[in-house]
N, C-alpha and C positions, 0 to 999 in steps of 0.2 A: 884320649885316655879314659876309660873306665873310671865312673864313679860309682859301683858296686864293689862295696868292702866288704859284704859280709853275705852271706850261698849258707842255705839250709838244701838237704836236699842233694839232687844231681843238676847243675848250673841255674841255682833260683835266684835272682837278684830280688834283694831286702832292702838295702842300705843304697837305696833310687833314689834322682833328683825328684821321680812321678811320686814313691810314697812319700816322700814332703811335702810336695806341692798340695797334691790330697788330702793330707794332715790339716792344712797352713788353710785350706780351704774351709773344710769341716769346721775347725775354732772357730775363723771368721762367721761362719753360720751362728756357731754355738751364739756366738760373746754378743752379736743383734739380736736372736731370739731371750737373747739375758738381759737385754739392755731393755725391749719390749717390753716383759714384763713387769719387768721392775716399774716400769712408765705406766700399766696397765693396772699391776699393784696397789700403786701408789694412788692412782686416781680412784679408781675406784671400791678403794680399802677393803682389798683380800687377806686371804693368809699368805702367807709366804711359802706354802709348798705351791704356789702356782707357780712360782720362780722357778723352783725345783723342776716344776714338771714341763716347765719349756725348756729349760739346759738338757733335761735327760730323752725328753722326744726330740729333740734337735739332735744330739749326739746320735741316736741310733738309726733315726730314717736317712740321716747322710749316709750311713753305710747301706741300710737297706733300700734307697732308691738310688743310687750310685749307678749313672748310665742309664735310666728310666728316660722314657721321650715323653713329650706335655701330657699327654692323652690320660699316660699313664699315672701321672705324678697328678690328675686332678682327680680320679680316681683314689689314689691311694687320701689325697688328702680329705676326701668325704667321708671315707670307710674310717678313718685315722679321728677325725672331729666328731662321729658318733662312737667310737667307741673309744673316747674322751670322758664322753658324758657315761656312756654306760662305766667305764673303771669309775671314775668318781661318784657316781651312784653306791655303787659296790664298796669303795672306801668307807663310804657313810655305814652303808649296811655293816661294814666287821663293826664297828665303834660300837654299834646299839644293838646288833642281832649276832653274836661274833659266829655262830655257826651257821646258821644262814651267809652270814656273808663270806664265810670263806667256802662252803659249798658254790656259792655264786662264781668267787674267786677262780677256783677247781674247774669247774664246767665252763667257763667263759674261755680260758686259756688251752684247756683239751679242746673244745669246739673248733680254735682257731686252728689246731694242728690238723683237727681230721675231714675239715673242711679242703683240704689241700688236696685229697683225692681228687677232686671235681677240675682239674686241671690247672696250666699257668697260672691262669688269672686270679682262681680261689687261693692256688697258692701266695702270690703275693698279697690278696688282701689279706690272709690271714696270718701272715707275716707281720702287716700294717698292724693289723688288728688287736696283738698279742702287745705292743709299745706301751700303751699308757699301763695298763695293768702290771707291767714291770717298775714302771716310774712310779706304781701306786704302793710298792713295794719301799722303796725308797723313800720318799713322803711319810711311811706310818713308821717307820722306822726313825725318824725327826719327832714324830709326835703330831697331831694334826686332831683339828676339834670336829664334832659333826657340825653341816653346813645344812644349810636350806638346798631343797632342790634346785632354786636358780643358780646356787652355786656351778653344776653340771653345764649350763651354758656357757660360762666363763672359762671351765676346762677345756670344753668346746673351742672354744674363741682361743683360748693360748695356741692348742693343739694346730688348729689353724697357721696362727702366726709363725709358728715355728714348723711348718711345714713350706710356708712363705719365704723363708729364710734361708734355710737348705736348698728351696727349687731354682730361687735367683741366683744363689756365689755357685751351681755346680753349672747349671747353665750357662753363665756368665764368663766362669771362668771352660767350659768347653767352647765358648762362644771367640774367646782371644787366644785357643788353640793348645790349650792343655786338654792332650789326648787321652787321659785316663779317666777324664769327665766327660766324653764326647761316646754321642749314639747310644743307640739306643740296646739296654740288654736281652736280648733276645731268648727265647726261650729254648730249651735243650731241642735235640734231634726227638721227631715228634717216636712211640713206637707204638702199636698195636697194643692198648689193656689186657691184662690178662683177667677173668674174669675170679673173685677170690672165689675158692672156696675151702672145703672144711681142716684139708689140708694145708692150703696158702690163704692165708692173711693179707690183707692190703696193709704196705708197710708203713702207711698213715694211720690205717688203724691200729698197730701196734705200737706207734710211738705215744698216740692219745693216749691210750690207754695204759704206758708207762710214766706218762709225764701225768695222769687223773690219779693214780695209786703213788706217787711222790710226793705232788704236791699234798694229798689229804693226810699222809704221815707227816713231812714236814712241818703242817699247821699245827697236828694234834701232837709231836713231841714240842714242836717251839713254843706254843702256848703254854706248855704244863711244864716244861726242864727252864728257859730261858722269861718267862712271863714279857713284859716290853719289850722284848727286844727278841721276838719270835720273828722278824720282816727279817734277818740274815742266815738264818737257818732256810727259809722257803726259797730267799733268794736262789742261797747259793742250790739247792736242789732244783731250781727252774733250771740253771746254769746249766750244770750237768748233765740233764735229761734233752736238752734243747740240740736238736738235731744231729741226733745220736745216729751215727755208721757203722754201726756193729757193739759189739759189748768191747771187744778194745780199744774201739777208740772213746766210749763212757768212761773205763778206767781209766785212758788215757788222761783226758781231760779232766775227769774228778781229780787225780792227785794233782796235774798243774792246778788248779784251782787251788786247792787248796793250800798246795805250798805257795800259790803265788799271792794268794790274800792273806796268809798268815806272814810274810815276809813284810807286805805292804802294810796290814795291820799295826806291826810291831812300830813299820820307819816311822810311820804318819803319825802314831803315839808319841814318839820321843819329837818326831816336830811341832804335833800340835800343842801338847805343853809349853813351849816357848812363846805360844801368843795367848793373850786373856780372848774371851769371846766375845764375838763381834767385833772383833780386830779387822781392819779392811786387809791387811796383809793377807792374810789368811786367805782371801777371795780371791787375789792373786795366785797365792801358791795353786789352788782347786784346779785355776783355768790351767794352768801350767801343767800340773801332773794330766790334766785329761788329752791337752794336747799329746802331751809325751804316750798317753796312752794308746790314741787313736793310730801314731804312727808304730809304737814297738811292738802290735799288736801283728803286723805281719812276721816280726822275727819268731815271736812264742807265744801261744797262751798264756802260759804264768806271768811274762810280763803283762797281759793287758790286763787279768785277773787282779796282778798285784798294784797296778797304778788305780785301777777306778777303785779298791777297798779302800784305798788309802786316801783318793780326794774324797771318799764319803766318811772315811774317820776322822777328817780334816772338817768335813762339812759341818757333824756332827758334834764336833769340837765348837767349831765357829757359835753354833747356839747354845752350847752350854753346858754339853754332855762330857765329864769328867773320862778323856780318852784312856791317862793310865788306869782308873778304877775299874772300866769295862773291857780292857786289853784281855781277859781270861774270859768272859764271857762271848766275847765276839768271836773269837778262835774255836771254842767250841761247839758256838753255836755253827761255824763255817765248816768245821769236821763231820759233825752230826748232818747239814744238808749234804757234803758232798756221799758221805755214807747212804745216805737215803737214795738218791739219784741213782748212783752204781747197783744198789740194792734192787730198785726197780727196775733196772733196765737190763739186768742178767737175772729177776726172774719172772719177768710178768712179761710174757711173747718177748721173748730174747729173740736177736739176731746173731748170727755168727760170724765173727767176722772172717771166716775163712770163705763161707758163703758169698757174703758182701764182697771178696777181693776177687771171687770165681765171675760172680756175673760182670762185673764192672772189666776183668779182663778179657772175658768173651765179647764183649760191647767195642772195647778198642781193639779187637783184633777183627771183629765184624767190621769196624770201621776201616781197619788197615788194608784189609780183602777188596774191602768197595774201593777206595785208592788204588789197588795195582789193578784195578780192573778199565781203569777211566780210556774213555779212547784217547789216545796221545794227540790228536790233531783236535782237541775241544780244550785250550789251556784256561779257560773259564771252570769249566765241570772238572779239571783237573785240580784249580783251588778250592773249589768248594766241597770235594770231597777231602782235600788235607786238613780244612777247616771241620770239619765233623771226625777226624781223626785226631787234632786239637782239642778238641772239647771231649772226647771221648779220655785223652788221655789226663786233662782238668779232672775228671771226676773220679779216676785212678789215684790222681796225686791227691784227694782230697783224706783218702784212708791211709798216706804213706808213713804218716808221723807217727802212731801208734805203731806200727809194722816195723819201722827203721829203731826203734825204742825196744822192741821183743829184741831183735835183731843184737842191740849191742850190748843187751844183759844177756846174752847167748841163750833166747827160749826160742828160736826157729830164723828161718833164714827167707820167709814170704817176701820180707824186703825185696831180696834179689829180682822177684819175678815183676815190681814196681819199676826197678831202675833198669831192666830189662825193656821193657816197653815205652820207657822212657829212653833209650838209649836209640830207639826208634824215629826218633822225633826229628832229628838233623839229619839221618839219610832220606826221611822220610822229604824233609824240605828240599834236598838236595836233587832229588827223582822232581819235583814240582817246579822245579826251576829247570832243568836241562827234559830234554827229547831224550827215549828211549830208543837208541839204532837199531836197526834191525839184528844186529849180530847179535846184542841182550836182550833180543826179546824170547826166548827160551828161555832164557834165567829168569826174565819177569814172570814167565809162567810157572817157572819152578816156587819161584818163593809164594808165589798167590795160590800154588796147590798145598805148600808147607803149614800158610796159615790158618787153611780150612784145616788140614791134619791135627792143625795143636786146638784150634776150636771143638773137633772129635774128643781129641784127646781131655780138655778141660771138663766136657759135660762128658765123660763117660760113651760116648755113639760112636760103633761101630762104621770103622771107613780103612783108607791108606793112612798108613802112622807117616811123623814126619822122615825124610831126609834127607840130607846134608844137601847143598846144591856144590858145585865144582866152581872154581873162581870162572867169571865168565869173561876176563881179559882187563884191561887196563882202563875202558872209558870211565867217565866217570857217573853213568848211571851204571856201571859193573861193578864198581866200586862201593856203591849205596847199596845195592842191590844183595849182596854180599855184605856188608854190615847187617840191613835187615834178618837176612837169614840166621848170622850168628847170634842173633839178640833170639832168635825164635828159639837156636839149640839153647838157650838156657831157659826158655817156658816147657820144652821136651825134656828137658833131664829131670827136671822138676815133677813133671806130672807121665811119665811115660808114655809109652805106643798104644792110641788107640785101639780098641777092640779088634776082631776078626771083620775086616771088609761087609761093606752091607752094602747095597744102594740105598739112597734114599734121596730127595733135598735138602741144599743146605736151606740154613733157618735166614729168611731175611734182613737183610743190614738194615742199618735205624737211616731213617733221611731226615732232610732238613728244606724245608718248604724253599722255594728258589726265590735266589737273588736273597738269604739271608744268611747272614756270619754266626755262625758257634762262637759262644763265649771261650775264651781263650784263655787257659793259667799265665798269669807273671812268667812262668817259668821255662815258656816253651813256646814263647815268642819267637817266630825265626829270623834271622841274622838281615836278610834281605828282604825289602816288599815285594809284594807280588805282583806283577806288571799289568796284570788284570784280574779279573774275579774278584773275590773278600780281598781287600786291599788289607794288608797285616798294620799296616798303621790304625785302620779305620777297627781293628778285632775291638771288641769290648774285653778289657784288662781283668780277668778274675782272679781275686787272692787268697781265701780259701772257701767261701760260700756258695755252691751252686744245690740246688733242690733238683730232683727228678720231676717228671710230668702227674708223678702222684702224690707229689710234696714231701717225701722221705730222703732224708740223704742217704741211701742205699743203694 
């Protein structure tokens, strides 16, 4: 029996024994790399935002190296241990230089987004890269004294440890066969760069340069409207800007945030009052909301939004800071960042996300075409084309939540053409498991000429528009074959009949270097493994994170 109680989406499992276990993983990390420093603290008489900054780099590189093989995870933790030191340099620098150092602040975190252009790998370091200077956010918002430069070695050395920490329990626990920690995440379907120019922007460098014009407002209103407590105004506009997929889904995400910190704001207020500071309860509750957070974070943003405002108003609390007297100051200071973020990111090189939903549909349906193409007698090259059909339709669902949101305040109906190519997915698997007989194989060619047609169709280029195929009998790859199609008449109703016929080539489909698996959404895992090729137990589990080859989620 099914232990999926709760489907966002069209058939997403949330409410998994795997996001528990994941969860239950991630803590165990946190609560050693807490246990660390405290031992590390103590010994050799730090401040106590070192504490801080091993709980909150543990918390986030668990999600960000999630599925990461040795190689990579010793990589991220050098890039991770210097740019420890460089954030805690930087913290120093606000306290004594505060515009210097928040100019430093600025350019150090836009660097790491626009560094992502330079491929995979830039991308993940600069993923790594972007952690402590979030957790430094956090720390000044406690209050924190300027330190000697050997200080930075120490951040160093935490950052370490707690990269130590995360690499052993996910390994570990991949190692005793919990699959959602196992293998390695592989990087998207490689394609051909386009080269920018004056017309097209690299979508990395549009996101710098939304997230460099955020961040220097957030500083200069939080310092001057909020004075101390300017680190949750920045925060929250890091939040919002931070891998932004169109300008809907910014808005999307800026109001959860917002409602979701202001909700946790309020709870954590009326809890943290019930204990005096420095209460060990209170340490207790922290670890417990983060764990809650790490897992409800798959059901919604607001919820993960509203659990970690709330273990940091708890935190906050624990040292001293009167939670009711600053409940009006935090809230505003969280409205003002989420303001800021949406501001920047619908006007400084906007994206549209009608745009963003065009190519990301032309990408799965490019992947769909390479699928009905596969010789039938190579059922290896038959899975690894489902599997780049997979991933393709991951980075579809990655824009669905804003879309399915327009959708049920009745501002447009794009949804449709998400759950449409998503409806894709199980005939799709269903064709990858059985032989195509000769009797269907006309309708396979019908529907792989359909897809080109709606492909025309989407970019505007003149060819044959789609239509309809005829039921092509009762097998059951006729049966798939004929789902597929009616899932295309609703991307054709949508976007109508391509132009007047031209010749020309079609645009080539994206590949994926052999013998490796596309990362794969929770949500469209298929029901059976596959008896050979990408074995579907061995996919790498994605749940809503994946970056393109140029570091933009676009």
């Amino acid at each position: 029996m099914s232990t999926n109680l709760i489907a966002i989406g069209r058939s997403r499992p949330v409410w998994r024994p795997a996001a528990l276990r994941a969860a239950a993983v991630t803590m165990a990390a946190v609560l050693s790399a807490y246990a660390s420093a405290i031992w590390i603290e103590h010994r050799a008489h730090l401040h106590v935002d070192i504490v801080i900054t091993a709980v909150a780099v543990a918390m986030t590189l668990a999600r960000v190296q999630l599925g990461a093989d040795p190689w990579d995870r010793l990589i991220g933790t050098a890039v991770l241990a210097a740019s420890a030191a460089g954030a805690s340099e930087v913290s120093s620098l606000i306290l004594r230089h505060q515009i210097l150092g928040d100019a430093a602040f600025t350019a150090a975190v836009a660097a790491s987004i626009w560094i992502r252009r330079f491929g995979p790998r830039a991308t993940k370091a600069g993923t790594v890269l972007v952690v402590p200077f979030v957790t430094l956010l956090v720390t000044h918002a406690e209050g924190v004294p300027p330190h000697a430069a050997s200080y930075d070695l120490w951040s160093a050395l935490i950052a370490g440890v707690a990269a130590f920490w995360v690499a052993a329990f996910q390994l570990g626990a991949a190692a005793v066969g919990l699959r959602e920690q196992r293998g390695r995440r592989p990087d998207a379907p490689a394609k051909a760069a386009a080269e920018p120019t004056a017309r097209r922007i690299a979508a990395s460098t549009r996101m710098a340069c939304q997230m460099a014009v955020a961040l220097a407002a957030a500083f200069a209103i939080g310092h001057r409207a909020f004075h101390d407590h300017w680190p949750w105004a920045v925060l929250t506009a890091f939040i919002v800007c931070s891998g932004a997929r169109g300008r809907g889904d910014v808005l999307h995400k800026g109001v959860l945030r917002a409602a979701g910190a202001a909700a946790g704001t309020v709870i954590a207020t009326w809890i943290a009052d019930a204990f005096p500071p420095n209460d060990r309860w209170s340490v207790v509750i922290i670890f417990a909301v983060l764990g809650l957070a790490g897992w409800l974070r798959e059901i919604s943003y607001a919820w993960w939004a509203g659990s970690v405002t709330a273990a940091l108003s708890l935190l906050y609390g624990y040292f001293g800071q009167s939670a009711s007297s600053l409940l009006q100051t935090r809230l505003e200071a969280i409205l003002v960042g989420a303001a800021i973020g949406i501001a920047a990111s619908w006007l400084v090189l906007p994206v549209r996300t009608r745009d963003v939903l065009k190519r990301r549909l032309a990408d799965a349906l490019a992947a769909l075409g390479d699928f009905l193409g596969a010789p039938q007698d190579d059922r290896a090259e038959i899975r690894r084309r489902q599997g780049r059909f997979l991933h393709a339709v991951t980075l579809l669902e990655q824009i669905a939540r804003p879309l399915r949101a327009q959708r049920m305040l009745g501002l447009g109906r794009r949804a449709d053409l998400v759950d449409a190519v998503h409806g894709c997915v199980e005939p799709v698997g269903t064709l990858a498991a059985v032989s195509v007989s000769p009797e269907s194989e006309p309708l396979r060619r019908a529907v792989a000429a359909n897809v080109g047609a709606i492909r025309r169709s989407i970019g505007r280029k003149p060819g044959a528009s789609y239509q309809p195929v005829p039921s092509g009998g009762r097998s059951t790859a006729a049966v798939a074959l004929a789902d597929l199609d009616a899932a295309l008449g609703t991307l054709d109703a949508f976007y109508g009949p391509a132009p007047a016929p031209e010749s020309g080539p079609e645009p080539e489909t994206t590949k994926t270097k052999p013998g490796q698996c596309p990362e794969i959404h929770v949500s469209i895992i298929p029901k059976d493994s596959p008896a050979d090729g990408c074995n579907a137990t061995e996919w790498p589990v994605s749940g809503t994170k994946t970056t393109s080859t140029d570091g933009a989620d676009v």
